[in-house]
N, C-alpha and C positions, 0 to 999 in steps of 0.2 A: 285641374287641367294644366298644372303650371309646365308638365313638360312638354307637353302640345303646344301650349304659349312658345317656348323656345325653340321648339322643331321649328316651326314658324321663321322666328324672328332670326334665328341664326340661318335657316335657309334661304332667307331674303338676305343674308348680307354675307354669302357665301362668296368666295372672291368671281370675279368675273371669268376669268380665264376659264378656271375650272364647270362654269355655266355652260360655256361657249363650247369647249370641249365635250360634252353631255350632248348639245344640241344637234354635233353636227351627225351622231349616233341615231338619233330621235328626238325625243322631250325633255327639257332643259331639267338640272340638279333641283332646284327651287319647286320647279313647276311639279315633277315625281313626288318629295319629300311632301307637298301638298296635298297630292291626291292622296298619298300616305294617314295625312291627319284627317282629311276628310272623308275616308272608311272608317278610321277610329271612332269617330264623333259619328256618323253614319250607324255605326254597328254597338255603339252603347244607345242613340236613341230608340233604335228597333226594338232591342230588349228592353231598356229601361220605360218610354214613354209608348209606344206601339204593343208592347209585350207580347213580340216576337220569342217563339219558340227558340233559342241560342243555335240549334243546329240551320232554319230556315234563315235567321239574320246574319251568319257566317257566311252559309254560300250567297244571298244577296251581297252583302259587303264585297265579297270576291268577284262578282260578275261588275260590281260596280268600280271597281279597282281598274281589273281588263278595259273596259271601255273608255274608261278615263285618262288612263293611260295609255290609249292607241291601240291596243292589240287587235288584230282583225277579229272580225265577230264569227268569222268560221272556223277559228282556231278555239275559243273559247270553251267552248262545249266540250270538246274532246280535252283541254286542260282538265276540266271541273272532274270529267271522269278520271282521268289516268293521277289527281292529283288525290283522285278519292280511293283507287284501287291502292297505290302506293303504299298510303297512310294507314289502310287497315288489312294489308296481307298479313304481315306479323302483329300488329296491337289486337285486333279483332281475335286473335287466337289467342293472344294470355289474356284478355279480359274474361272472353268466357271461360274458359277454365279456372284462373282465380275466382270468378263468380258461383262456378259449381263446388270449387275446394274449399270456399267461405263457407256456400250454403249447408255440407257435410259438418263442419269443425261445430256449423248456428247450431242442429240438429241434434248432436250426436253429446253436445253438453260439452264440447270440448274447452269453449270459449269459459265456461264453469269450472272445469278444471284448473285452467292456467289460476284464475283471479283466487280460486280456492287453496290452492297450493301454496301463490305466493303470498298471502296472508298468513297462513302457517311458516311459511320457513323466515319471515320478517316481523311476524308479530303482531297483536292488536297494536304495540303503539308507535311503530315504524311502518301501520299499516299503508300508509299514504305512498309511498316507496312501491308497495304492491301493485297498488290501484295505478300506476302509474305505468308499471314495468309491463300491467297487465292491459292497459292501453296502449302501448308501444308496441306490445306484442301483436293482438288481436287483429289490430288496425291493418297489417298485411294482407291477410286473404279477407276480411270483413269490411264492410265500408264502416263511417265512421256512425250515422246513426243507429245501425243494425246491433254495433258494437255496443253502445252504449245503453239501448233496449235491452241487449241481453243480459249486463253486466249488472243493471238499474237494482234486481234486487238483493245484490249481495253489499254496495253500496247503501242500500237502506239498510241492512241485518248491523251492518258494520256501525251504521251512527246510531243506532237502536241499542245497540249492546256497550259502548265505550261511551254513550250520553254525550258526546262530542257535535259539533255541525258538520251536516252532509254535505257542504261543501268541502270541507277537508279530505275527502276522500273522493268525491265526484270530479271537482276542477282537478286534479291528477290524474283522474282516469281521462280526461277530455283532452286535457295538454299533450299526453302519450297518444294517443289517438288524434290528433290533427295534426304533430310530427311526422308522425309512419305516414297516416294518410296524403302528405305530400314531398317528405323528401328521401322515402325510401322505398325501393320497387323489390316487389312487385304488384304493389298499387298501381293502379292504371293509370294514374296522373303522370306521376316520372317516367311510365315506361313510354306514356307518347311523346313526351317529350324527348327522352333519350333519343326515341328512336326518330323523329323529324328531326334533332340535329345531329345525328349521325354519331349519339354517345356512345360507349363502352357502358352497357348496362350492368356489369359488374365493378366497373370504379365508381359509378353512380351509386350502387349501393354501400360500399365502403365507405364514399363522401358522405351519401347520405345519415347513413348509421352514425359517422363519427362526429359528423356535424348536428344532428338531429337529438342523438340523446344524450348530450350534453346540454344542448339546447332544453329539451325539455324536462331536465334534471332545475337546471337552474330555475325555469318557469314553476313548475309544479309543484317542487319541494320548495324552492325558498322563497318565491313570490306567492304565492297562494297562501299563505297567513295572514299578510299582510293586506292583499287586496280584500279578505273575505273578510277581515279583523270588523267585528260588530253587526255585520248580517246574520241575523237569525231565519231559515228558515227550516219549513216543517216536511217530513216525511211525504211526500205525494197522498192524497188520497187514495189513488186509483191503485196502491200498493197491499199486492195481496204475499204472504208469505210462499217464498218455492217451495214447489213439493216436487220430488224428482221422480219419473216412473222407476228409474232404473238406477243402478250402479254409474255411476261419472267413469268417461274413460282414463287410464291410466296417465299419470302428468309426463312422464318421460316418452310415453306413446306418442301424442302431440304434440311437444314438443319437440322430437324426432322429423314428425310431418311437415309440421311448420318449419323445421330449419333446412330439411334437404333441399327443397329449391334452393335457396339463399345460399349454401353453399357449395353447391353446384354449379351456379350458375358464375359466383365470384372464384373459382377453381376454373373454370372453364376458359374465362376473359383474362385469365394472370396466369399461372402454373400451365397449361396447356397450351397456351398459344406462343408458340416458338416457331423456330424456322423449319428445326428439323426434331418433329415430335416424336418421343416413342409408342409404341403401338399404345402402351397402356394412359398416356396422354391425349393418342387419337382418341379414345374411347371416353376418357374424361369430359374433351372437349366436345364430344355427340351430347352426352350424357348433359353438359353445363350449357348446351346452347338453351336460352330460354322456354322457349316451346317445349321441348323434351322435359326440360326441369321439372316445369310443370305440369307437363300432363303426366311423369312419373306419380309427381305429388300427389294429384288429385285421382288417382288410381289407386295407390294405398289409400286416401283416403275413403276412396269408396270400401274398398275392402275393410281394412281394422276398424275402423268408426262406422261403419254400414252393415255389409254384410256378416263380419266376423261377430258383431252385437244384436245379430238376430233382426235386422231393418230389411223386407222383401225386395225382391226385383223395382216390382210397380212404383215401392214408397220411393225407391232412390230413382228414378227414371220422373217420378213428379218433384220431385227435391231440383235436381237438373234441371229441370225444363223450367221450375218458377226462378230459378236464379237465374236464368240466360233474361228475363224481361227485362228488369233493369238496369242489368249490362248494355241491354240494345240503345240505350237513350246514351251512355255514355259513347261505347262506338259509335254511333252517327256525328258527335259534337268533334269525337278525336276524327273522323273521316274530315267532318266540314275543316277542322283547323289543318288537316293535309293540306285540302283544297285551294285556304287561304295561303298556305307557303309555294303551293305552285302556280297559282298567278299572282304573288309576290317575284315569283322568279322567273318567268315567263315575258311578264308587262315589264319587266327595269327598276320595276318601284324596290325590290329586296338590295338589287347592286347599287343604289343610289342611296338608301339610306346606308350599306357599309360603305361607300364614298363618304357621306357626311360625316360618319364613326369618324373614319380615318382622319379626315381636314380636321380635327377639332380634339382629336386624342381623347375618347370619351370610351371608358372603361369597356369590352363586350357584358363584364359581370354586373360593373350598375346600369349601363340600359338594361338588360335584361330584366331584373329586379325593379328598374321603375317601370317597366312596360307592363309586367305582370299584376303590380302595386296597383296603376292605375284601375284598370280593367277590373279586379278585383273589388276595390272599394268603390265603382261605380255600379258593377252588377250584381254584385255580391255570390256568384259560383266559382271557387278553385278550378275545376275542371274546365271552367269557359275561360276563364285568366290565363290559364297555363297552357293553354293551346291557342292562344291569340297570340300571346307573347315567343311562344313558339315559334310559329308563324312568320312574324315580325322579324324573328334573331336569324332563322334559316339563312336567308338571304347573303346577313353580315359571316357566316361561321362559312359557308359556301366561296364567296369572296376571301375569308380574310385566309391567313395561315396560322392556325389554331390547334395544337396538341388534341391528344387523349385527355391529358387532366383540365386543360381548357373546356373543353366541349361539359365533362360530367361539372363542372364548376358552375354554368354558366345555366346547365338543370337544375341544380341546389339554388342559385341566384333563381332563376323563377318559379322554385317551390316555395322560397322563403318569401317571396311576392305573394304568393297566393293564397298567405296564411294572413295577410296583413287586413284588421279592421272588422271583424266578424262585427256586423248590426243584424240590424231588422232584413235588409236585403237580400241574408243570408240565411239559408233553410237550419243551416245547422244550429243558428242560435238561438233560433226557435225550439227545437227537441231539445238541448241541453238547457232552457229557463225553463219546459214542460220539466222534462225528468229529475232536473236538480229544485224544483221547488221554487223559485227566485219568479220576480216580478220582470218585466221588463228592464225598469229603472235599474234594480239589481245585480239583468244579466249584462247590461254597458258597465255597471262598475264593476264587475267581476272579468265575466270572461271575454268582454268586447277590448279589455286594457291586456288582458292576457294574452289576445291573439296578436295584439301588434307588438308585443312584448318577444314574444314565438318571432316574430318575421323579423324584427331588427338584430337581434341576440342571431338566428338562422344564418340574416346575413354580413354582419359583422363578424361573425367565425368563419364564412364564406371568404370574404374580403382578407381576410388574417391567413388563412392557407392558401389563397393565390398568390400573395407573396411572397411563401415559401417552397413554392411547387414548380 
């Protein structure tokens, strides 16, 4: 809690003038930046010690905000809606959709394909490369456990056949896949974020790409010998060899799928957006606005991976409908971190903390990064990290005068926050010690050094192109 300690101590010894002036608006600079920490600490005890569901401990935090900070109690209400309708008209739309265009690629053996492919064209002994590119990839329309269920037994086939550890090939496929999973959209982590700070969801993705798979080039391939150097372990018991009912769909077919979003959407935000478009730019830019992207995608994919491979009406209409559940847990957490940014902005607490930004000249891209940072290794969900810290930054990006390449900067700053520290706290290090065979003990020396390996590397390449942008 060292930067909570500071919010503190530096808002207590914030000059006077600048108090006095706060005050005669409302509630003094000090007195805001407080109620500030004490929703922080509020909203990690609910979840941490309470084990508050993260969507029900958001909006309490937030009504606790408003009240603390003055706001009338009859304005409240009608915040909490309008700050929840806001946040999920467009994210509620690409979540379910990427959630059904996942479900299709899980289905249809797609995700089999990519891993299969790229072990062919890299090799059994550059296979780590594969496993890696093939977690980078996947991670887009797949969440990150699903990804690695699926992937689980071609990773055993791989350490089975080259007598090598499966960690060699696993912690690469996990590093790829918890890069994508939070610093490249259309993951639903950066796209709420993008879109509560009003980013450019296709410079987000160019940042994130460029910053992310480098990033996870360096984790994967050339820390992961090292961290894993003397662990031994054993194939999962619970691994049965795949047996495929069918033909795998074609790797170029898929890979097609998976990249028309992404390229559409980054043509759409850059090439198309001009003052004075030509028709066939207007039509680009329909085509690259996110929603469309996607719901293109996820319509080939019903068709080529679905219907065109003989999959019925019914089977894809139950495929849909079980992917839209656990999107819905994620919508409601991305709704509640709306919430929290609009009585951030509402109550003064958002323009009082980009006042203390300002007085003290403290980076937008390292708060951002430590706000995410904390939040993260306190409750251990990405998803709750990156829309707290969200949240939080709204305010400051709102306030301050911040570019395009600021805003998608300062998404990558709290993606690479929310990679930082994977423990016990965190669901996903539990499936990756289940699937990669490792003990507990194991998975903190392995992949709990990897994940904060992933956030520093994330955002020191972060910090290194804001200097040059």
């Amino acid at each position: 809690m060292t930067l909570i300690n500071t919010l503190i101590a530096q808002a207590a010894a914030a000059p006077l003038a600048a108090v006095e002036a706060t005050e005669t608006a409302g509630p003094g600079l000090g007195y805001l930046l407080g109620v500030l920490v004490a929703a922080i600490v509020l909203l990690l005890v609910m979840i941490l010690v309470l084990r508050l569901q993260a969507f029900i401990a958001l909006i309490i935090a937030s009504i606790f905000t408003a009240i603390a900070a003055g706001m009338p109690l009859g304005d409240i209400p009608n915040t909490i809606v309008s700050g929840m309708g806001g946040a999920l008209g467009f994210i509620a739309t690409i979540i379910g959709l990427g959630a059904i265009f996942g479900q299709i690629l899980e289905h249809s053996g797609g995700a089999h394909t990519l891993a299969n492919s790229l072990v062919n064209l890299f090799g059994q002994k550059r296979a780590s490369w594969a496993m890696l590119l093939t977690g980078f990839l996947i991670s887009i329309p797949v969440f990150l456990d699903v990804g690695l269920v699926i992937v689980a037994p071609i990773i055993y086939a791989l350490a089975r056949d080259t007598k090598k550890s499966l960690l060699i090939f696993g912690l690469p496929l996990v590093c790829g896949m918890a890069v994508t999973h939070a610093f490249v959209p259309p993951t639903p982590g950066p796209v709420a974020v993008a879109e509560i700070l009003g980013a450019d969801l296709g410079r987000v993705i160019l940042y994130g790409i460029g910053i992310g798979l480098p990033t996870a080039i360096i984790v994967g391939i050339f820390m992961v010998p090292r961290v894993c150097k003397g662990i031994e372990v054993d194939i999962p018991a619970f691994f049965e060899e795949s047996k495929e009912s069918g033909p795998l769909p074609n790797f170029g077919l898929v890979s097609a799928i998976m990249g028309l979003p992404i390229v559409l959407i980054v043509l759409g935000s850059t090439w198309a957006k001009v003052e004075d478009p030509t028709e066939l730019q207007k039509v680009i830019g329909f085509l690259g606005h996110p929603v469309v992207a996607l719901l293109l995608a996820t319509l080939l994919a019903l068709l080529f991976l679905g219907v065109m491979r003989g999959v019925g009406k019914d089977k894809l209409l139950e495929l849909s409908t079980k992917a839209l559940g656990p999107a819905g847990i994620i919508i409601l957490i991305t709704g509640a971190g709306g919430v929290f940014k609009a009585i951030l902005g509402a109550s003064g607490v958002g323009d009082a903390l980009a006042e203390w930004l300002g007085g003290y000249g403290i980076s937008a891209v390292v708060l951002a990064y430590l706000f995410s940072m904390i939040v993260r290794v306190a409750q251990g969900s990405a998803t709750v990290a990156m829309m707290t810290a969200a949240g939080l930054m709204a305010g400051i990006v709102t306030a301050g005068d911040y570019s395009a390449a600021d805003l998608a900067l300062i998404t990558i700053a709290i993606a690479a926050g929310s990679t930082m520290l994977s423990h016990v706290n965190d669901s996903g290090f539990w499936i990756i010690s289940r699937y990669l065979g490792m003990s507990e003990a194991q998975t903190l020396r392995t992949w709990t050094i990897l994940s904060v390996a992933i956030s520093l590397i994330g955002f020191a390449l972060t910090l290194a192109l804001s200097t040059v942008i």
